[in-house]
C-alpha positions as CSV (number, residue, x, y, z in Angstrom):
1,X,72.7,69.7,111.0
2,X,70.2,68.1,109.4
3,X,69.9,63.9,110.1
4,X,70.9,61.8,108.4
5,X,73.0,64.1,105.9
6,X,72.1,62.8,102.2
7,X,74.9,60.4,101.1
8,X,75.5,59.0,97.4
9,X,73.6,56.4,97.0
10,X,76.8,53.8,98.2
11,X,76.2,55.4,101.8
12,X,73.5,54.6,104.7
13,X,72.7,54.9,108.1
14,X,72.0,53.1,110.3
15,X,71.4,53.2,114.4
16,X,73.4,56.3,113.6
17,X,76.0,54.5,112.0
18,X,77.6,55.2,108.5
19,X,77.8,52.2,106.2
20,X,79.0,51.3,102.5
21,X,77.5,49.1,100.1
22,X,79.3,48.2,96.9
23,X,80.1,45.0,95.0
24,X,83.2,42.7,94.6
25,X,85.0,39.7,93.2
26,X,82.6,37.7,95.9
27,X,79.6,39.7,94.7
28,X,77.5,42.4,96.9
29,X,78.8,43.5,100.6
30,X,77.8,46.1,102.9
31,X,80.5,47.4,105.2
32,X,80.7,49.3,108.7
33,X,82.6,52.5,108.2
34,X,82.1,54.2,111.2
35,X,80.1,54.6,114.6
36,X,78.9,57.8,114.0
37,X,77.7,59.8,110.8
38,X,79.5,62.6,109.8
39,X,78.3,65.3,107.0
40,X,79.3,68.8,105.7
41,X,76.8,71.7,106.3
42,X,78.1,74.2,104.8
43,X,81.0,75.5,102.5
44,X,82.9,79.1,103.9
45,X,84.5,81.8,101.8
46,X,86.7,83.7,104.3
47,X,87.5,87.3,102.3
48,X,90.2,90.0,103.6
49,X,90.2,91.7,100.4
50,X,93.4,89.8,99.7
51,X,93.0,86.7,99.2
52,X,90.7,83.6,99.7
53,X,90.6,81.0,102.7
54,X,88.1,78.3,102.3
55,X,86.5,76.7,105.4
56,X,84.3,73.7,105.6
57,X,81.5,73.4,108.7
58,X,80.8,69.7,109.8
59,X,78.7,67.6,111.8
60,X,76.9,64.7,113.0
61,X,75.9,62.2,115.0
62,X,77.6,59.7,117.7
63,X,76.0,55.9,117.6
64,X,75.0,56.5,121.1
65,X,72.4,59.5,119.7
66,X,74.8,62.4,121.0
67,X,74.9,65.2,118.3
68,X,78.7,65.9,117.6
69,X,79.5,69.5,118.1
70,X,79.4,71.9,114.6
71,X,83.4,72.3,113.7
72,X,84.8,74.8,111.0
73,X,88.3,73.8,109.8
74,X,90.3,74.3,106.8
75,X,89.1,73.1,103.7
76,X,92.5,71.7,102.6
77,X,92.7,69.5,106.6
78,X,89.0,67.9,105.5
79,X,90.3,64.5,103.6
80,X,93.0,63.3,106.3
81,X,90.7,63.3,109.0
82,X,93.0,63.9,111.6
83,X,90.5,66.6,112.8
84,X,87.7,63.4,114.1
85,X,89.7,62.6,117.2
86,X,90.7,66.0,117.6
87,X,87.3,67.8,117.8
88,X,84.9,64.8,118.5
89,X,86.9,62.7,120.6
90,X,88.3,59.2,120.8
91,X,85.0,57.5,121.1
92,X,84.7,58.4,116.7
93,X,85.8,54.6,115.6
94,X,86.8,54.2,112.2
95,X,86.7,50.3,111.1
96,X,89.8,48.7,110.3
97,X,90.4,48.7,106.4
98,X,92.8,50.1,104.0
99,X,89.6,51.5,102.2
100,X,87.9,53.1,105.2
101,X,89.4,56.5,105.4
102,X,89.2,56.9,101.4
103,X,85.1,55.7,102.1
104,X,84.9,57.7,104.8
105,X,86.4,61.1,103.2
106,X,84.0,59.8,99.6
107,X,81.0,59.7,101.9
108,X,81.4,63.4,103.4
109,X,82.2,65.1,99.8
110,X,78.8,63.7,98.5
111,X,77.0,65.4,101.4
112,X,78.8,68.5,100.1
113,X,76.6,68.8,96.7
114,X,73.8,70.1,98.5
115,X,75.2,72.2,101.5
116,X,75.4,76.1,101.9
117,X,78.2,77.9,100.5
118,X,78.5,81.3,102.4
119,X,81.4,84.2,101.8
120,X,82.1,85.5,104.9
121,X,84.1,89.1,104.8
122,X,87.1,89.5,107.7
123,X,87.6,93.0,107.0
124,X,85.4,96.4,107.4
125,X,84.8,99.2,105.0
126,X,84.6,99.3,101.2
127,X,83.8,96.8,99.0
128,X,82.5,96.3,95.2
129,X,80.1,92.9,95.4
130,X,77.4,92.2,93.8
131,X,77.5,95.0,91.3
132,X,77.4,97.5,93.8
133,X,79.6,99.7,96.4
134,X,78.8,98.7,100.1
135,X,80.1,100.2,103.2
136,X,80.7,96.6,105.7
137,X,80.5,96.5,109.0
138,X,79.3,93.3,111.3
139,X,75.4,93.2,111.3
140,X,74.9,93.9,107.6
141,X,71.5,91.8,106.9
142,X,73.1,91.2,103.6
143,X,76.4,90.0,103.8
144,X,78.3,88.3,106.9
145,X,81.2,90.3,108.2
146,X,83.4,88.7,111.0
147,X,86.4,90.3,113.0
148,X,88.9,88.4,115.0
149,X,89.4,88.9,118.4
150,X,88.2,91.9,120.1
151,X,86.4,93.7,117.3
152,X,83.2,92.1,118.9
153,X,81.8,96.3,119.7
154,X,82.1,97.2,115.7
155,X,78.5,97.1,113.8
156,X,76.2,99.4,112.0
157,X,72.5,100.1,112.1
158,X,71.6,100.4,108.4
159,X,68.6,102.8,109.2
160,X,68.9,106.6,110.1
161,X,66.5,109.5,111.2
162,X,67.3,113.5,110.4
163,X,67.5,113.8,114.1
164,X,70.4,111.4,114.0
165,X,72.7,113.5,111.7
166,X,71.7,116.9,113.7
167,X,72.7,115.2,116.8
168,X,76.0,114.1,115.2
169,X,76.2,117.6,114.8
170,X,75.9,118.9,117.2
171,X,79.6,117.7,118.4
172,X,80.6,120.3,116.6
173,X,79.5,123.1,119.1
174,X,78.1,121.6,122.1
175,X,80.9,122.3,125.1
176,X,81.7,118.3,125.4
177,X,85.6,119.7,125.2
178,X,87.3,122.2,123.7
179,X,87.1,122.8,119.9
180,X,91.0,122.2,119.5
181,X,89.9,118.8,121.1
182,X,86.5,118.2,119.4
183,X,87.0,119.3,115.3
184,X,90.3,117.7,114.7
185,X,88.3,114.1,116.2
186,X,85.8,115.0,113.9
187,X,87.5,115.6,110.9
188,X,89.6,112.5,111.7
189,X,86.4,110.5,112.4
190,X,84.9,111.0,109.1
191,X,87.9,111.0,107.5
192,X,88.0,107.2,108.1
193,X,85.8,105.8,105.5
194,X,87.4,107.9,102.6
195,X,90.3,106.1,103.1
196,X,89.4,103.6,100.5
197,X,89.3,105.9,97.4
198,X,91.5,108.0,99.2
199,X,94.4,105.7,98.7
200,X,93.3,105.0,95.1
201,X,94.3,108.6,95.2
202,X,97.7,108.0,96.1
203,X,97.0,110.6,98.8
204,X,96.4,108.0,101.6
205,X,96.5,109.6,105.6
206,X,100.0,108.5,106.9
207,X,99.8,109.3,110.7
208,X,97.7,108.3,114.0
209,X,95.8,110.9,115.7
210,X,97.9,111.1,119.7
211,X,95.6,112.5,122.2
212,X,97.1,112.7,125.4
213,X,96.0,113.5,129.2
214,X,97.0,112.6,132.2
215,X,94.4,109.6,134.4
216,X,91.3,111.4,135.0
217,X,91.1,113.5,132.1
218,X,88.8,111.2,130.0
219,X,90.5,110.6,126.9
220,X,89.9,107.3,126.4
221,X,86.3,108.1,127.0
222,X,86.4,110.7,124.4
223,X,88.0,107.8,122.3
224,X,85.9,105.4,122.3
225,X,82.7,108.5,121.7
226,X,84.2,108.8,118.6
227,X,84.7,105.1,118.1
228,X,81.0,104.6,118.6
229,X,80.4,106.1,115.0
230,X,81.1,102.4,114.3
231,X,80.0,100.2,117.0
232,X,79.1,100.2,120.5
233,X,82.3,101.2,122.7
234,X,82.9,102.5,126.1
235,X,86.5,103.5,127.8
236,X,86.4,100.0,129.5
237,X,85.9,98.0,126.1
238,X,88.2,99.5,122.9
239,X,89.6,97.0,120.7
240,X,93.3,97.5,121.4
241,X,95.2,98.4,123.8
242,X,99.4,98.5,124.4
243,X,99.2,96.2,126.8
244,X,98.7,93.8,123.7
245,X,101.8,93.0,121.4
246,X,102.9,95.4,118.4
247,X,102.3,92.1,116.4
248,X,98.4,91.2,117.4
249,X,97.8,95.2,117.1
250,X,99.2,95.2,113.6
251,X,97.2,92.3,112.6
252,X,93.8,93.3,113.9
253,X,94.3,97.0,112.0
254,X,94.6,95.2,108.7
255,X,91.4,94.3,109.2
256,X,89.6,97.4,110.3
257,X,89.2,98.9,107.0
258,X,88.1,102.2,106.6
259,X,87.0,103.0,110.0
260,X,88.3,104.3,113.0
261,X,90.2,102.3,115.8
262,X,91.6,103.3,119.2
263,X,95.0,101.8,120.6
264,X,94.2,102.3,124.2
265,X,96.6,103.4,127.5
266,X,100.0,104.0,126.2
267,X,100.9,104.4,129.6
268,X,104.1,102.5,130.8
269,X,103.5,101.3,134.7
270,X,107.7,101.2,135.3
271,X,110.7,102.1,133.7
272,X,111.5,98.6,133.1
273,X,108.2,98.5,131.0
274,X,109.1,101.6,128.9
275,X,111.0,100.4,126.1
276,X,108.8,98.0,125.6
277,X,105.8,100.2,125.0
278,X,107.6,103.0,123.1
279,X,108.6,99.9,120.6
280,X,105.3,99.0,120.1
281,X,103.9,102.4,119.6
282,X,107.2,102.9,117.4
283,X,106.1,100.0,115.1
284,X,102.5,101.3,115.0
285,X,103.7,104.9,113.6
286,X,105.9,102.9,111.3
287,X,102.8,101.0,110.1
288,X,100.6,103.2,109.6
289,X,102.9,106.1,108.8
290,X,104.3,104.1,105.6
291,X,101.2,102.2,105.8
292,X,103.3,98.5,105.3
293,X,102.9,95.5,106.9
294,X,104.8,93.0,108.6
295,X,106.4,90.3,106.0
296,X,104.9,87.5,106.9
297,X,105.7,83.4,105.4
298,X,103.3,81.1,105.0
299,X,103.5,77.4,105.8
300,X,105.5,76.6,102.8
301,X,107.7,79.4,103.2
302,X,106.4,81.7,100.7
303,X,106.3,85.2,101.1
304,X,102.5,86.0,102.0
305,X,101.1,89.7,100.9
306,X,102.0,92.9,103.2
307,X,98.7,93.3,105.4
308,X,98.9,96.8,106.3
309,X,96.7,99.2,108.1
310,X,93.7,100.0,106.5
311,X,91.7,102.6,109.1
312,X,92.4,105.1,111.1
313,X,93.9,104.9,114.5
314,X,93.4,107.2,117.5
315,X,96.3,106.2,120.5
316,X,95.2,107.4,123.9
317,X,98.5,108.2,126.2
318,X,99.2,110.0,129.0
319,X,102.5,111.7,127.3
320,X,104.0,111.7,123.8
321,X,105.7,108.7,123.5
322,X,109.9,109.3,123.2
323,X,110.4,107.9,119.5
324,X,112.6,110.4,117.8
325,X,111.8,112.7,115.3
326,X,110.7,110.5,112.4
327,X,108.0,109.0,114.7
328,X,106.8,112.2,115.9
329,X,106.2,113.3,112.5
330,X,103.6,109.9,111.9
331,X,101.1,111.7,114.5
332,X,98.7,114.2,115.0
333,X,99.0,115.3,118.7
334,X,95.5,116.6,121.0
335,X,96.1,117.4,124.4
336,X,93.9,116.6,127.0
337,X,93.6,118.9,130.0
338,X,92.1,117.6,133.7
339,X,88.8,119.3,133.4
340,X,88.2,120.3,129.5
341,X,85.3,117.6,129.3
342,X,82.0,118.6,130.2
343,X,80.9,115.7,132.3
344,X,77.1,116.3,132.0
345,X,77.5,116.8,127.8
346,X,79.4,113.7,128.5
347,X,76.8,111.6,129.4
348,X,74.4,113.6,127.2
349,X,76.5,111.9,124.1
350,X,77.4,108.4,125.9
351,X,73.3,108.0,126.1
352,X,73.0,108.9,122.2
353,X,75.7,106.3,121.5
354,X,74.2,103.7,123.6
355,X,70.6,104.4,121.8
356,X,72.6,104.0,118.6
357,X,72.6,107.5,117.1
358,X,76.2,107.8,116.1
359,X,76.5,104.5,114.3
360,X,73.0,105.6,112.2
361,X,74.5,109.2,111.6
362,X,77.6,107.4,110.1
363,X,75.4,104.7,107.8
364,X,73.8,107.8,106.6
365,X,77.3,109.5,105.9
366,X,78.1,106.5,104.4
367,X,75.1,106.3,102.1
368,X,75.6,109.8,101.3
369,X,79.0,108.7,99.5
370,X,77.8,106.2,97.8
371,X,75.0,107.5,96.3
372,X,76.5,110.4,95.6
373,X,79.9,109.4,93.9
374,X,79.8,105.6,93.7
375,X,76.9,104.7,91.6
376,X,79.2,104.7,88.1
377,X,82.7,103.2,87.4
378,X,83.1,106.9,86.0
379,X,81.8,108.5,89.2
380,X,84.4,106.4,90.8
381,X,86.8,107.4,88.9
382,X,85.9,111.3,89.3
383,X,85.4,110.6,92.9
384,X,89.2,109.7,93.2
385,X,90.4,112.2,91.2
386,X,88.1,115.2,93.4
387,X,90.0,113.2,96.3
388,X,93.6,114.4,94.9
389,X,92.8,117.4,93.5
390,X,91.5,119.1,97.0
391,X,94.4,117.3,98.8
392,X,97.1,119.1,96.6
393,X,95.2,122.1,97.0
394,X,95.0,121.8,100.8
395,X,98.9,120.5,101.1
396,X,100.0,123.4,99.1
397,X,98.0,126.5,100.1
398,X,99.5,125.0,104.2
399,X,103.1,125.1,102.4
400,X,102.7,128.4,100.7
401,X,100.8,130.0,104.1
402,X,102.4,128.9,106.8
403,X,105.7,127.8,108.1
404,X,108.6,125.9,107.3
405,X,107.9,122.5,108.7
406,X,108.4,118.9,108.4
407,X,107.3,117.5,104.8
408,X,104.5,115.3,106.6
409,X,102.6,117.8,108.3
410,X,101.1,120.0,105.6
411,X,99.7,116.5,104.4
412,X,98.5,115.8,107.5
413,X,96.9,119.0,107.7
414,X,95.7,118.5,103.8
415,X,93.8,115.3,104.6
416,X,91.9,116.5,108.0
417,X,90.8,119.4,105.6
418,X,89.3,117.0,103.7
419,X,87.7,114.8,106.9
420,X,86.4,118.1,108.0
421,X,84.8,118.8,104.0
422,X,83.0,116.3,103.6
423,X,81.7,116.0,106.7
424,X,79.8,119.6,106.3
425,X,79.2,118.8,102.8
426,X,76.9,116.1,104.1
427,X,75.6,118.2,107.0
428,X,74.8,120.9,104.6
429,X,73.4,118.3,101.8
430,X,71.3,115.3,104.2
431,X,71.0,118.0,107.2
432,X,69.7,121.2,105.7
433,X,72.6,123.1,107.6
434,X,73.4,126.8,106.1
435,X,76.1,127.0,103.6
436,X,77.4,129.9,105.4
437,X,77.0,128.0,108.5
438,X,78.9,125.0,107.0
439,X,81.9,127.7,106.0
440,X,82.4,129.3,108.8
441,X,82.5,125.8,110.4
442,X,85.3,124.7,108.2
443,X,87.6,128.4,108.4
444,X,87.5,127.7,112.0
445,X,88.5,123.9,112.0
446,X,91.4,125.3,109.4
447,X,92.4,127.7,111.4
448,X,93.0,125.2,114.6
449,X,94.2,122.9,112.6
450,X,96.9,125.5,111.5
451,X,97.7,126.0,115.2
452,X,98.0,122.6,115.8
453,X,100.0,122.2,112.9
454,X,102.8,124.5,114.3
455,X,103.1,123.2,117.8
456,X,103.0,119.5,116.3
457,X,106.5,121.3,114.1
458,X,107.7,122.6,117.3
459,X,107.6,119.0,118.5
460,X,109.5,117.5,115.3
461,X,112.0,120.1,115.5
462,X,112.8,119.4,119.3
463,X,113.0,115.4,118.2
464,X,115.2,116.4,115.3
465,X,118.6,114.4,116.6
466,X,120.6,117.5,115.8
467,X,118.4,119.7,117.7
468,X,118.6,116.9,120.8
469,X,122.4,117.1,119.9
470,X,122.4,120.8,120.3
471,X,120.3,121.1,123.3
472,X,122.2,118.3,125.6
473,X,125.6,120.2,124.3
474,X,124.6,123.3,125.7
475,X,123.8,121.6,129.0
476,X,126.6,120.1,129.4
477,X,129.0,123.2,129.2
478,X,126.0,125.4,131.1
479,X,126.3,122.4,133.8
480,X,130.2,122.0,133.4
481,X,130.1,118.9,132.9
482,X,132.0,119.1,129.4
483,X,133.4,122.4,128.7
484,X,135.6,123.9,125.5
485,X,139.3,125.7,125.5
486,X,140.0,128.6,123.2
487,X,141.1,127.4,119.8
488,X,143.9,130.1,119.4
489,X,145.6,129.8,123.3
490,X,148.3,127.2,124.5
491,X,146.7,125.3,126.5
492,X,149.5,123.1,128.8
493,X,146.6,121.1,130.7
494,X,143.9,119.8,128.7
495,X,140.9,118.7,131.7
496,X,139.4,115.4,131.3
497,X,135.7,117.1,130.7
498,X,137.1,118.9,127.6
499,X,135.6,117.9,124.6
500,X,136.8,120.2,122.3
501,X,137.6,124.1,121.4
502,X,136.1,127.4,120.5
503,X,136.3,130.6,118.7
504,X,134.0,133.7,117.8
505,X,132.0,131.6,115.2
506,X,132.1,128.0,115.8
507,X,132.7,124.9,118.1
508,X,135.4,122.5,117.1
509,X,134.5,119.2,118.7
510,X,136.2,115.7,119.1
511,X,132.9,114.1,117.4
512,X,133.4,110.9,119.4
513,X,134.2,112.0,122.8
514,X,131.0,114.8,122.5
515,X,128.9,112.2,120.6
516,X,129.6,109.5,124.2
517,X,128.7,112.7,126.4
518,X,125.4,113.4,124.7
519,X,124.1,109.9,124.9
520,X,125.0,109.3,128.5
521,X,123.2,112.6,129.3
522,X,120.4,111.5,127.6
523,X,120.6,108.1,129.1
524,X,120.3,110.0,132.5
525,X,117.5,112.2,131.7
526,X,115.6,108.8,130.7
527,X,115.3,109.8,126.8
528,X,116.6,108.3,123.9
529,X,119.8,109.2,121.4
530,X,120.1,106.0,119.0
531,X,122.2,108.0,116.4
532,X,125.5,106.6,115.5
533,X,128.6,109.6,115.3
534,X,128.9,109.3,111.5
535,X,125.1,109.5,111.3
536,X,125.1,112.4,113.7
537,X,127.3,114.1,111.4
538,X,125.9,114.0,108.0
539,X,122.8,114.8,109.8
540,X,124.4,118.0,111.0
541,X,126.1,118.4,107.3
542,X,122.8,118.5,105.3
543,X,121.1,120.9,108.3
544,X,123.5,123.0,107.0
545,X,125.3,123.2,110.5
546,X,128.4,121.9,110.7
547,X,131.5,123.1,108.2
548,X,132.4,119.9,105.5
549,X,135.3,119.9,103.4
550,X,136.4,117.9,100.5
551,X,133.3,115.7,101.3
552,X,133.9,114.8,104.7
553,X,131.9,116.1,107.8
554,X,134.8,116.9,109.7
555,X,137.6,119.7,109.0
556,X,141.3,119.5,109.8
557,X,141.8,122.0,112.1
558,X,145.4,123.4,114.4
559,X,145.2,123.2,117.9
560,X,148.6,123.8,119.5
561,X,150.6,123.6,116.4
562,X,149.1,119.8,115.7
563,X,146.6,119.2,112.9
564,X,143.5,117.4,114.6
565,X,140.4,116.3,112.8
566,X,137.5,117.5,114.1
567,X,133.5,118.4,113.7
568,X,133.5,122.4,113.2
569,X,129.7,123.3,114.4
570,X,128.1,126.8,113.5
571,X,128.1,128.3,117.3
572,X,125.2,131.7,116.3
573,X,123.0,128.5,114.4
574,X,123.7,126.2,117.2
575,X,122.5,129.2,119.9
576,X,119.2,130.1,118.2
577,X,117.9,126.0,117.7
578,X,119.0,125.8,121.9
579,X,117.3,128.9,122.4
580,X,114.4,127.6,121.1
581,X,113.5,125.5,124.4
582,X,113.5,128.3,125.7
């Protein structure tokens, strides 16, 4: 800062000292307030799209000529000036007096009037300032953008060449991996920054994108080459990672907005550690699946506004995490094999990203949408409603074409679709690429998106508790370790492994008894089974699966002359969902 900081006219300094001057009963005085001279430099606007923090930057200058380090602190901790000690250390006298504190705090609000007020922006993406639409990222000559933490690698160069885009582009056929691999990252890459005006939609993308590969296969390498769209990032530096908590994950995704993100090595090293990390990519799926945030109080105990996820997440694992069906259906899953990258494109790419290339081909994707839809409130306002329209149309034409699946895919599928759209659209419009080019490019993303689509259903179905029910039941009668009498036989021994009866057409069980075997089975096999019986039952009811009467999910049924109730399961429905593990 600037020395001495200009006080009212009461203030001074001297030898580096602040004083007061002022008048009294006993006429004129000047006063010592302190050995050193303090001064604001600069007001700070900290923005998260939310809601407003403001910051104030000090300085100054000890008596003994040492500059006192540059402090930011909250605007609202200036006047009690607990923060001198703290941050400039004991040697900071204040002179006795009741007056000296009030002086003190007077003095540094009058160096205020002339000091620099800044806005600083703690989120990415989207805004409206100014006037104007403006894609933010750290590094914008205009506007300061700051992320917490280890964001440090996100920036853009606000410059772009034609080479740039048709390098970009070239992604899309060059043999770096596999195009089941390759176009869904794509799509889901540029995907990212229509999430603003795609949740203004009310179509907002509601799953992470899981690619999976066992160490050695380079997935977190292919990660963070599709992270360097928006920074500078190698395998070795992403911005989160599960060794981190669920909580400092969630937190730092609120404020990458409308870019892409990696959650690295979901990789538990023990079985102790396993839980743990399923939990935390459990909560993530729940975030950004229902895109909700953690309630949060602040310091008076008021509720403070749900910080969700705002971007696009890409979670690098070695297997698909065990988190139930509902969980399952919140991602996207790519698997790695050992040798699909091409080590030598590889490189090729890393070099492009390192010269910058990627993040110039996004600022020119980005420019593209903004010149092209955002330049009116009514071009906004179209924009949005495009948005919907094509998502509907993708959602349902998946629904209509393909095959009965779980409600989120199709709209998984729907907004990809769209990722993949407008990503050719700008090819075709800023890169001179061939319309027909550009189509056949999209029929043959849909149509591995489509085959995706059905194995990620596969998956749901396998996670569907039922289906787990059915599978472990079948096991444990095909290993004997449970096993079923014949409903209509006297039966004078009942063994201690029975767990319930059978005819022709269905399996009577003792819901409880079956329900304890399951779980311990599962608790063997190292998986998970966290449904309660009554759960596990209307489950089975609305699947259609197991016989209900008069309401209730279990049927009185006569076993040996004694009425018994018990859960009566469809045994030809119950073969086909075990024979497909098979």
């Amino acid at each position: 800062m600037t020395h001495p900081p200009k006080y009212a006219p009461q203030y001074f300094v001297k030898d580096n000292c602040l004083f007061e001057t002022g008048n009294n009963k006993q006429g004129s005085y000047t006063k010592k307030l302190c050995n050193f001279a303090p001064g604001a430099i600069r007001e700070i606007m900290k923005d998260d799209g939310i809601s407003f923090e403001r910051y104030v930057q000090l300085g100054g200058v000890h008596q003994s000529g040492r500059q006192l380090p540059e402090i930011t602190i909250p605007a609202g901790e200036v006047e009690g000036l607990g923060w001198i000690v703290k941050y400039w250390g004991m040697d900071c006298i204040l002179e006795p007096g009741l007056k000296t504190k009030a002086s003190v705090w007077n003095a540094i609000q009058s160096t205020a009037l002339d000091m620099e007020r800044i806005t600083v922006f703690s989120t990415t993406g989207w805004r409206h300032v100014d006037g104007n639409w403006r894609y933010l990222l750290p590094g914008d000559e205009q506007y300061t953008v700051e992320l917490p933490g280890k964001m440090h690698g996100y920036g853009m160069e606000r410059s772009y060449h034609p080479l740039d885009i048709h390098t970009a582009a070239s992604l899309l056929w060059q043999p770096l991996a596999p195009g089941e691999i390759m176009l869904p990252l794509l799509s889901f890459t540029f995907l990212s920054p229509l999430n603003h005006f795609l949740k203004a939609a009310g179509c907002e993308p509601k799953f992470v994108m899981l690619l999976s590969g066992k160490t050695g296969s380079r997935k977190s390498t292919l990660a963070a080459l599709m992270l360097s769209f928006f920074g500078k990032f190698t395998a070795s530096e992403l911005p989160l990672s599960f060794r981190d908590t669920a909580n400092s994950i969630l937190l730092n995704t609120f404020s990458l907005k409308d870019v892409l993100t990696v959650i690295d090595d979901l990789h538990p090293s023990s079985r102790m550690e396993e839980p743990k990390m399923n939990g935390t990519a459990q909560a993530i799926m729940r975030a950004y699946g229902d895109r909700t945030g953690k309630g949060r109080l602040r310091a008076d105990s008021t509720p403070m506004e749900s910080r969700p996820p705002q971007g696009n997440a890409i979670i690098t694992a070695e297997f698909a995490p065990d988190i139930g069906e509902s969980g399952t259906a919140r991602y996207f899953a790519l698997e790695l094999k050992e040798k699909d990258v091409d080590l030598e494109t590889l490189t090729a790419f890393q070099n492009e990203a390192d010269d910058g290339t990627l993040q110039r081909c996004m600022f020119a994707y980005t420019e593209w949408i903004r010149e092209g839809f955002l330049f009116s409130e009514e071009s906004v306002q179209e924009f949005q409603k495009y948005l919907r329209t094509r998502f509907l149309f993708y959602r349902d034409s998946f629904r209509k074409d393909s095959i009965q699946c779980h409600g989120r895919v199709p709209e998984t599928v729907a907004q990809l679709e769209i990722g993949i759209e407008f990503f050719l659209r700008f090819l075709h419009e800023r890169g001179g690429f061939a319309d027909d080019w550009c189509r056949e490019t999209f029929e043959r993303v849909q149509s591995i998106l489509t085959r995706l689509a059905r194995k990620q259903s596969d998956s749901i179905n396998e996670d569907k508790p039922t289906h787990v029910f059915i599978h472990k039941l079948f096991s444990l009668l095909e290993s004997e370790k449970a096993c079923l009498l014949k409903k209509n036989e006297i039966h004078d021994f009942v063994p201690q492994h029975c767990i319930g009866y059978e005819d022709e057409a269905w399996f009577y069980l003792h819901t409880d008894i079956t329900h304890r075997m399951v779980r311990k089975l599962c608790d063997e096999q190292g998986e998970s089974f966290a449904i309660k019986p009554k759960g596990l039952l209307k489950a089975l009811a609305e699947e259609d699966l197991i016989k209900t009467s008069a309401g209730q999910n279990t049927v009185s049924i006569r076993i040996n002359g004694k009425s018994k109730r018990l859960m009566c399961l469809d045994k030809h429905k119950a073969k086909l969902i075990a024979e497909e593990a098979l």
